[in-house]
Structure formats: structure tokens, C-alpha cells
C-alpha positions as CSV (number, residue, x, y, z in Angstrom):
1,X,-15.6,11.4,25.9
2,X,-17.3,14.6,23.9
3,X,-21.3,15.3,24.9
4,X,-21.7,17.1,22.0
5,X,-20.3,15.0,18.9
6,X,-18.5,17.5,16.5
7,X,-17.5,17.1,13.1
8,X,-13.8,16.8,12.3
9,X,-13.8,16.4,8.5
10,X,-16.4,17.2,5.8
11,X,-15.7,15.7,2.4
12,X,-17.2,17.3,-0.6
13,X,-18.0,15.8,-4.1
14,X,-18.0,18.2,-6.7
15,X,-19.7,17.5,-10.4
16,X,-16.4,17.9,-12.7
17,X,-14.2,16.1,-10.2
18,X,-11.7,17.4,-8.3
19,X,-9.5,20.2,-9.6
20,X,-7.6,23.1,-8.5
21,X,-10.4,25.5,-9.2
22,X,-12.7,24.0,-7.2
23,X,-10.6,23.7,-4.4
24,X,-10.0,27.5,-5.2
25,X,-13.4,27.8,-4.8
26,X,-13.9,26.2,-1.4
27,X,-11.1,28.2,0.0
28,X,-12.7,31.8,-0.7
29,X,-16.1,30.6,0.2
30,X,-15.3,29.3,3.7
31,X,-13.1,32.2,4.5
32,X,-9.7,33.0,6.4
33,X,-10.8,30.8,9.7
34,X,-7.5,29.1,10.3
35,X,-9.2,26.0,12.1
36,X,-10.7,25.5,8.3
37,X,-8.2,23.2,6.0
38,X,-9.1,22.7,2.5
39,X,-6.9,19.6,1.1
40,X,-7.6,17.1,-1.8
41,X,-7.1,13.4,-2.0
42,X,-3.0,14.0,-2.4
43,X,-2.7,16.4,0.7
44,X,-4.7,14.3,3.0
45,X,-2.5,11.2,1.8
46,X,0.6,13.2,2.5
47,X,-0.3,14.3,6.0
48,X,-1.1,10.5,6.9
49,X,2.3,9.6,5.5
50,X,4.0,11.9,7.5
51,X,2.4,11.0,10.5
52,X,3.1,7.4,9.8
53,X,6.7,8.1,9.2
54,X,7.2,10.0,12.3
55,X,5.8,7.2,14.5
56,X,8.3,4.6,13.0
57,X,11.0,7.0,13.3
58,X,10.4,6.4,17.0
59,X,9.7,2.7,17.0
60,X,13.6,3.0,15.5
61,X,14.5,5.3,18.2
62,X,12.8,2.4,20.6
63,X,14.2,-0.3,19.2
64,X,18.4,1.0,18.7
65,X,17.7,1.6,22.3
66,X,16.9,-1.6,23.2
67,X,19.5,-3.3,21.0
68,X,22.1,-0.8,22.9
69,X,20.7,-2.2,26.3
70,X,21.3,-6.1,25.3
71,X,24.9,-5.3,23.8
72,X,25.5,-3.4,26.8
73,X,24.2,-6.7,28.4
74,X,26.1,-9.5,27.0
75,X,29.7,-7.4,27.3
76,X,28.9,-6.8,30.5
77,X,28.1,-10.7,31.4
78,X,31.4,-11.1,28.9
79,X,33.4,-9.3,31.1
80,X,32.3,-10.8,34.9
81,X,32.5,-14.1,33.1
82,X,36.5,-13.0,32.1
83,X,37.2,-11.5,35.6
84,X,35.8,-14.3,37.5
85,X,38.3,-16.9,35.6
86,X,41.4,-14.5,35.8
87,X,40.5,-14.5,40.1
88,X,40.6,-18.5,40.1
């Protein structure tokens, strides 16, 4: 929880649309602050994809794990099963 509500993105609308200049132009009028980003529709959508990518890279990582644990599971109820039989 924040007291103070801050603002974490600003979108801006320009006239002619967005282009290169203008984004040109938002970069040299807000400076060198480096907690300032200045991305268009394309960078943002790029950003979200790698995000998204990264957190199903580990639901992969989750899941060959738990595949791993079951066939570690059924050989291992395999191979009492065999051992029990080959003691009778």
C-alpha cells in the first residue's frame, strides 16, 4: 500500500501521430533522468512480450519438474512391484 498514489506511466497523444520525431522530441525535452523511458506502441508491446515469455519459460521449468517427479514415481513403484515378486 502507497499513501501517496504516484504515477507510473503518462501516455501522450501527439497531433500528426506517432513518429520517430516526436518521440525525438519527448526524449530531449524530459532530459537524461534515467527513471524516464520514452517507448511507442511497439516498445511497450515488446517489453510485455518478454515479460510474458519469461514467466512461461518457468511454468516449463515447473512443469518438466513435475513430469520428472511422477516418472521418477512410477519406476520407482515399477521396481518395488518387481522386487517384491522376485522375494516370493
Amino acid at each position: 500500500h502507497q499513501p501517496d498514489p504516484i504515477d507510473m506511466r503518462v501516455m501522450v497523444k501527439t497531433s500528426g501521430g506517432a513518429s520517430d520525431a516526436a518521440k525525438d522530441r519527448l526524449v530531449e525535452a524530459l532530459g537524461t533522468n534515467p527513471a524516464i523511458k520514452v517507448q511507442d506502441k511497439k516498445d511497450i508491446s515488446n517489453e510485455l512480450a518478454s515479460m510474458f515469455t519469461l514467466i512461461l519459460n518457468m511454468l516449463y521449468g515447473l512443469l518438466a519438474m513435475a513430469v520428472l517427479v511422477a516418472v521418477l514415481g512410477v519406476i520407482n513403484n515399477l521396481a518395488m512391484s518387481v522386487f517384491e515378486r522376485s522375494q516370493e
